[in-house]
C-alpha positions as CSV (number, residue, x, y, z in Angstrom):
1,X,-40.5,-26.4,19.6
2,X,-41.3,-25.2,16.2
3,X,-39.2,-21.8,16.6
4,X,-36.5,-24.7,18.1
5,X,-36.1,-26.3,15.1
6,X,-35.7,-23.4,13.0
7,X,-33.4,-22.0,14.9
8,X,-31.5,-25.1,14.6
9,X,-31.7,-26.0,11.2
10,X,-31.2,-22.0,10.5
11,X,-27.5,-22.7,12.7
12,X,-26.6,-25.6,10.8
13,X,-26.8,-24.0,7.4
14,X,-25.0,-21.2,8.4
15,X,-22.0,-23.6,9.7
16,X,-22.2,-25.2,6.1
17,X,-22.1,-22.2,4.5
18,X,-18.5,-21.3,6.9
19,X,-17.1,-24.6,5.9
20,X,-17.8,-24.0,2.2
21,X,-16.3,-20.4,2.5
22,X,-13.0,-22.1,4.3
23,X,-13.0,-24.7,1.4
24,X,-13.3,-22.2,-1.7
25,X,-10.2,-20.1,0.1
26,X,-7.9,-23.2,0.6
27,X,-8.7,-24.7,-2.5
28,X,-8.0,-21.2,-4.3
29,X,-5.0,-20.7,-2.7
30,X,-2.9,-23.5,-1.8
31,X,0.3,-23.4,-2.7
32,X,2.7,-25.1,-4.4
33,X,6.5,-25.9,-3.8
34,X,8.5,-25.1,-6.7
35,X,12.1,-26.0,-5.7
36,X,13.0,-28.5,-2.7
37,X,16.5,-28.0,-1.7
38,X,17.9,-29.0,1.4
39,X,19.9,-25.4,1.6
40,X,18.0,-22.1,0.8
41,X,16.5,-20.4,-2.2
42,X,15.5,-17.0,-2.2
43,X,14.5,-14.2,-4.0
44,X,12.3,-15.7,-6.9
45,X,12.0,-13.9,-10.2
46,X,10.4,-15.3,-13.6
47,X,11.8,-15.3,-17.2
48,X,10.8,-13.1,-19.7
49,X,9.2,-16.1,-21.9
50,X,7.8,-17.5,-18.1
51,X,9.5,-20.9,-18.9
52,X,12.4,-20.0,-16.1
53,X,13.1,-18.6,-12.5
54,X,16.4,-16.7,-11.6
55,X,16.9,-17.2,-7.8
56,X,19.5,-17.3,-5.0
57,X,20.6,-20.6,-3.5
58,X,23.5,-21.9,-1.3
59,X,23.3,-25.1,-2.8
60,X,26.6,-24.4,-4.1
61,X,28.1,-23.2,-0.7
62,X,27.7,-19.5,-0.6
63,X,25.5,-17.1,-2.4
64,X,25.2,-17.6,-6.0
65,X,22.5,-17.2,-8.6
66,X,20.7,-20.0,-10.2
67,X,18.2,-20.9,-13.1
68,X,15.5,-23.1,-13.0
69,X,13.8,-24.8,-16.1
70,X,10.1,-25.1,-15.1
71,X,9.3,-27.5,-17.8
72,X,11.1,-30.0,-16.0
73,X,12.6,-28.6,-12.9
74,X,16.1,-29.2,-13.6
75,X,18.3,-26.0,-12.4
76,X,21.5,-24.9,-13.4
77,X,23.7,-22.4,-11.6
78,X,24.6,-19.2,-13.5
79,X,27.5,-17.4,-11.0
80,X,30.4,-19.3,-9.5
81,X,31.6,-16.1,-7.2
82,X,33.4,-16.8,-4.0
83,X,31.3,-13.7,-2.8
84,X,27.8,-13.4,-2.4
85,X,25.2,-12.6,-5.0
86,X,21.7,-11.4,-4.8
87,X,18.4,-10.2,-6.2
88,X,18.4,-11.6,-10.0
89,X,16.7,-9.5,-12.0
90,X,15.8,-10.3,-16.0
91,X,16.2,-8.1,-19.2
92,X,13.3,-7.4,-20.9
93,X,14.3,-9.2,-23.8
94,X,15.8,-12.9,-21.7
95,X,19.0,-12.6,-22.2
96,X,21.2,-11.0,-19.2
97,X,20.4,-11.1,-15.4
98,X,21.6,-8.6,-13.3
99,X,22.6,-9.1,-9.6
100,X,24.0,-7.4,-6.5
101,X,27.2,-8.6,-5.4
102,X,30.1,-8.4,-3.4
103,X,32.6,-10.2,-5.5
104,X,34.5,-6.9,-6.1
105,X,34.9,-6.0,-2.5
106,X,31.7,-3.7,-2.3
107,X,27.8,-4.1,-2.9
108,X,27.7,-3.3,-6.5
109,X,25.5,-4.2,-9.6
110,X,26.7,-6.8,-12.0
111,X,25.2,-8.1,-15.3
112,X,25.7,-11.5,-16.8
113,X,24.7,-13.5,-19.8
114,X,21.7,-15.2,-19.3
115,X,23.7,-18.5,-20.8
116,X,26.3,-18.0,-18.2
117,X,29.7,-16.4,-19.4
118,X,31.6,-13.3,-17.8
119,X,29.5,-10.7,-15.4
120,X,30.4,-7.3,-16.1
121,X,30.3,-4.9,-13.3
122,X,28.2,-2.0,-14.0
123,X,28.4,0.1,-10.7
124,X,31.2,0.8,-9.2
125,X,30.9,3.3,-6.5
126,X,32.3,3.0,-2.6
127,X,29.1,2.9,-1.0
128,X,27.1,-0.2,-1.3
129,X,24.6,-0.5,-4.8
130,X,22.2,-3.4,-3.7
131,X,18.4,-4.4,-5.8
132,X,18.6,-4.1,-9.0
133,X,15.5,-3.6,-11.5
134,X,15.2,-3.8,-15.1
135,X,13.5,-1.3,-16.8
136,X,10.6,-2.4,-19.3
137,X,12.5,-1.0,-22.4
138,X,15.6,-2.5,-21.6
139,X,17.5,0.6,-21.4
140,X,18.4,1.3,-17.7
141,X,18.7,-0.5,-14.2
142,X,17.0,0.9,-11.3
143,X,18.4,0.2,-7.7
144,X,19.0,1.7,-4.2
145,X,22.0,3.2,-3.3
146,X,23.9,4.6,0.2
147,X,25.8,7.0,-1.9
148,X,23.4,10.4,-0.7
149,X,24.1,9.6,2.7
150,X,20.8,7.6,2.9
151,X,18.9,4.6,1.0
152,X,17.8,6.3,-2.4
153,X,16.6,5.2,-5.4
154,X,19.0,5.7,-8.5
155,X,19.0,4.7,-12.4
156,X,21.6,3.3,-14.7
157,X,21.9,3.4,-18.2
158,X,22.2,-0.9,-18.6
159,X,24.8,-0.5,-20.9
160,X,26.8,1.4,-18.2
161,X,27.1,5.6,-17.4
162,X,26.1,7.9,-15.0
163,X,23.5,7.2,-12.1
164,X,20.8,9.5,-11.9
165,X,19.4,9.9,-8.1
166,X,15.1,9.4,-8.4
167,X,14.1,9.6,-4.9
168,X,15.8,12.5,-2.4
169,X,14.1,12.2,0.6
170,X,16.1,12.0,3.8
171,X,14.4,8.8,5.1
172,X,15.6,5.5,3.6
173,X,14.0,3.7,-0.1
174,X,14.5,0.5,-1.2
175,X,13.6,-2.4,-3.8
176,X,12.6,-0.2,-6.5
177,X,10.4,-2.2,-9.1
178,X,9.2,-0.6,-12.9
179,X,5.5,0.2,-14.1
180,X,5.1,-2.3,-17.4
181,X,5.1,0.8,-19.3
182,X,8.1,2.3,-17.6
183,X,6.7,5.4,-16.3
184,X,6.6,4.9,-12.8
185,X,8.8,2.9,-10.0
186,X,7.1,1.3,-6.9
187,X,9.6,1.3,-3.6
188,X,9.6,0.8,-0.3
189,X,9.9,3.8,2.2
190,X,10.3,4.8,5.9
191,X,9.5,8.5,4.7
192,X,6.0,8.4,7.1
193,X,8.2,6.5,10.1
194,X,7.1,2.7,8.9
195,X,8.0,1.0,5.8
196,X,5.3,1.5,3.3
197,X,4.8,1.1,-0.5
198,X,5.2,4.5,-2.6
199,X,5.1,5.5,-6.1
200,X,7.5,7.8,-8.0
201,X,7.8,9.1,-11.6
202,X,10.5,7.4,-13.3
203,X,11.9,10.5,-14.3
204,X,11.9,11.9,-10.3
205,X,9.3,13.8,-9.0
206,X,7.0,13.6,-6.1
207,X,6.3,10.5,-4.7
208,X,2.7,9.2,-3.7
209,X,2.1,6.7,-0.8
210,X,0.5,3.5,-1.9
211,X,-0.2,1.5,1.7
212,X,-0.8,3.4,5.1
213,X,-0.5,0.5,7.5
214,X,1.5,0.5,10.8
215,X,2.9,-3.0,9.9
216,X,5.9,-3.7,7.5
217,X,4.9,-3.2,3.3
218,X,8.0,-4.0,1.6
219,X,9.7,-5.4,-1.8
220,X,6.8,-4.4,-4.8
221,X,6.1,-6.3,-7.8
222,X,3.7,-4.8,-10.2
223,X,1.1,-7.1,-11.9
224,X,1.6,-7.2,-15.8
225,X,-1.6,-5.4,-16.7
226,X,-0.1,-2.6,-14.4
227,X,-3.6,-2.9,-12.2
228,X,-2.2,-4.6,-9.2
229,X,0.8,-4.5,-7.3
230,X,2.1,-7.2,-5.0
231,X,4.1,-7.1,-1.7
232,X,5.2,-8.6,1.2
233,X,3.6,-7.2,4.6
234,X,3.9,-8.2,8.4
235,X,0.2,-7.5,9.1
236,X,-1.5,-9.4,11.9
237,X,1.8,-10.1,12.8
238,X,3.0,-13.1,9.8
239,X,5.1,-12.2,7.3
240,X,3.1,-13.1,4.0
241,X,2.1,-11.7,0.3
242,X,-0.4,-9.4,0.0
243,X,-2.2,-7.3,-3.0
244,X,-3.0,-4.1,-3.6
245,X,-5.4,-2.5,-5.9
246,X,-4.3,0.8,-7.8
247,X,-7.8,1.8,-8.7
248,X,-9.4,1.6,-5.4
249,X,-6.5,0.4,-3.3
250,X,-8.3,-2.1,-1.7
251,X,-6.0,-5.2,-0.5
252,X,-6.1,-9.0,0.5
253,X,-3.8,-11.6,1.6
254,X,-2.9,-13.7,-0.7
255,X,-0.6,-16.2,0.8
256,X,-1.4,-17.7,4.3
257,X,-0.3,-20.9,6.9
258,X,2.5,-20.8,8.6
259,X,5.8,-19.3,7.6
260,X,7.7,-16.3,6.7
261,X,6.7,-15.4,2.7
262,X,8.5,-12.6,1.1
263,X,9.7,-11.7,-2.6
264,X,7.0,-12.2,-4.3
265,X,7.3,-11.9,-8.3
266,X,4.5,-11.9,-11.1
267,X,4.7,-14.6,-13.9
268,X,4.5,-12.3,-17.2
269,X,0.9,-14.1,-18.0
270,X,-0.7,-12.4,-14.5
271,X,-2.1,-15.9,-13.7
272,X,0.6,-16.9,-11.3
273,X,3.2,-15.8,-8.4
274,X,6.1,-17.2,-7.0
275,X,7.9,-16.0,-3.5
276,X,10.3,-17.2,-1.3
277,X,8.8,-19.0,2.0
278,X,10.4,-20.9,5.2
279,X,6.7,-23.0,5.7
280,X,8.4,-26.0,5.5
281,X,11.7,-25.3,7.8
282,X,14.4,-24.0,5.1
283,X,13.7,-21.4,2.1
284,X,12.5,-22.4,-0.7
285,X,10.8,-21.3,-4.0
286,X,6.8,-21.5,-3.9
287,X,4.2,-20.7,-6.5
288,X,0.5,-19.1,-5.6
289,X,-3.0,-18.4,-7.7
290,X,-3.2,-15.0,-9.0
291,X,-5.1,-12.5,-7.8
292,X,-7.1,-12.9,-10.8
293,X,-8.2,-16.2,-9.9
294,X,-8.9,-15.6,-6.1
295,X,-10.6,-11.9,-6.7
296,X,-13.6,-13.9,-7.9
297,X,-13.6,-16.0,-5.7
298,X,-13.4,-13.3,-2.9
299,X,-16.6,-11.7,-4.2
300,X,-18.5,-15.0,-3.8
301,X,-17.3,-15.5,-0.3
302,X,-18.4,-11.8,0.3
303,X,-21.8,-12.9,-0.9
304,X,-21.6,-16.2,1.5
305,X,-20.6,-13.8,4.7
306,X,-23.5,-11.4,4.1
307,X,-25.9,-14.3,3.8
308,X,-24.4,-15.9,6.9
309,X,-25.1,-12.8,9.2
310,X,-28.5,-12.7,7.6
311,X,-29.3,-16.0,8.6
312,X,-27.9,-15.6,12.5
313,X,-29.7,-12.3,12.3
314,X,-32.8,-14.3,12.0
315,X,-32.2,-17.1,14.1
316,X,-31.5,-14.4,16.8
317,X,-34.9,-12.7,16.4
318,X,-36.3,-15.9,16.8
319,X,-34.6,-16.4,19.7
320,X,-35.5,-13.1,21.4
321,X,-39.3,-13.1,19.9
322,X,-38.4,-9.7,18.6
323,X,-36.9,-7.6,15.3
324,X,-33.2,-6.7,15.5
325,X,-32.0,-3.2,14.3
């Protein structure tokens, strides 16, 4: 009866300990709903100074991009185009936005004031330009392009020039995204027959591949510190945001629940990310803890799994009046 109790009581403690490990991971990572639109907002990206997001909304009617002061959530739309535009992404220094868009006709990049004003067109080639990327010195736009025949990754001086084609390889790249020191680009890839995350020099060069999973890695944000990159992945089959270490590669899912999260994009602090979700029926903008913050608490619920099977261990040797290997 003694062994009984133990066994019992040995049970019971571990299902604590599993409810406190469910606890720590919901309370770490629940997020938060940023903008609440009855149409769709899509493709988050944060200010410079982090006191703004630049995202895409058909609150308007069609396709346009938008800004939205955090401080007090009150949003204010930057394009007016009767065509469709896409993928905001900010100058280093605040104060233009670049954007895909198919007001001219064809998938080009555009650049706009920040404050609103005129967009300039800044590609202008027949095949479609789509995914722009600003690079951390201001100086030139990375984006993917059809004009090799095949999704590449090309670079633009951001005042306007000559392209220069990065990646060559025959299978398709997309949603290019900058190194903070500018030496490297992140993309997606279908060069090993399923999208994965690679790295190039920003100069061209041989690329490296990041993730090796048979599930969809796609649209790569780098981490401020450089240290981390985040991406959107259809592992066990739910499209959400994942994280990648570059020292070890080692990854975790950030965001979790129902829905299908994607874009993902660092605050410039590290502390916080935003992406686009459809949890709650249409898409809207939605804002998750760190890595930072839930790496910590990762390696305590590590600690609470190993003592868990340490404690069923025992209750099982009591059980069968014997040691287990």
């Amino acid at each position: 009866m003694h062994k009984f109790f133990k066994i019992i009581l040995l049970s019971l403690l571990g299902l604590f300990i599993l409810l406190g490990l469910l606890f720590l991971v919901s309370l770490f990572n629940s997020p938060e709903q940023v903008t609440h639109s009855t149409t769709d907002d899509k493709t988050p990206v944060w200010s410079p100074d982090s006191k703004k997001i630049a995202f895409v909304s058909n609150r308007s009617g069609n396709n346009n991009i938008w800004i939205m002061l955090l401080e007090d959530k009150s949003v204010i739309q930057l394009t007016s185009s009767t065509g469709s535009d896409w993928f905001p992404t900010w100058s280093p220094d605040g104060n233009k936005i670049a954007f895909q868009s198919n007001r001219g006709g064809n998938l080009d990049i555009w650049v706009i004031p920040a404050t609103g004003g005129v967009a300039k067109q800044l590609t202008q080639n027949p095949n479609p330009d789509i995914t722009p990327a600003w690079s951390p010195d201001g100086k030139k736009i990375a984006f993917a392009s059809l004009r090799s025949g095949n999704w590449d990754i090309w670079v633009i001086p951001a005042s306007g020039g000559d392209a220069i084609q990065i990646t060559t390889d025959l299978s398709d790249d997309k949603f290019p995204a900058w190194s903070p020191d500018g030496s490297k680009i992140a993309f997606a890839s279908l060069r090993s027959g399923n999208w994965d995350i690679w790295i190039v020099p920003a100069s061209g060069g041989k690329a490296v591949r990041l993730t090796a999973n048979s599930a969809v890695d796609d649209v790569p944000t780098w981490s401020p510190d450089g240290k981390k990159i985040a991406f959107r992945s259809i592992r066990n089959r739910k499209s959400a945001i994942w994280v990648i270490s570059l020292d070890n590669r080692s990854v975790f899912q950030l965001t979790m629940g129902k829905g299908f999260d994607w874009f993902p994009s660092w605050s410039p602090d590290g502390k916080k990310i935003i992406f686009q979700s459809d949890r709650k029926g249409n898409e809207d903008i939605w804002l998750v803890p760190s890595p930072s913050l839930l790496y910590s608490v990762s390696l305590k619920v590590k600690k609470l799994i190993n003592f868990s099977r340490w404690i069923f261990h025992e209750a099982a040797e009591e059980v069968l009046g014997r040691e287990l290997d």
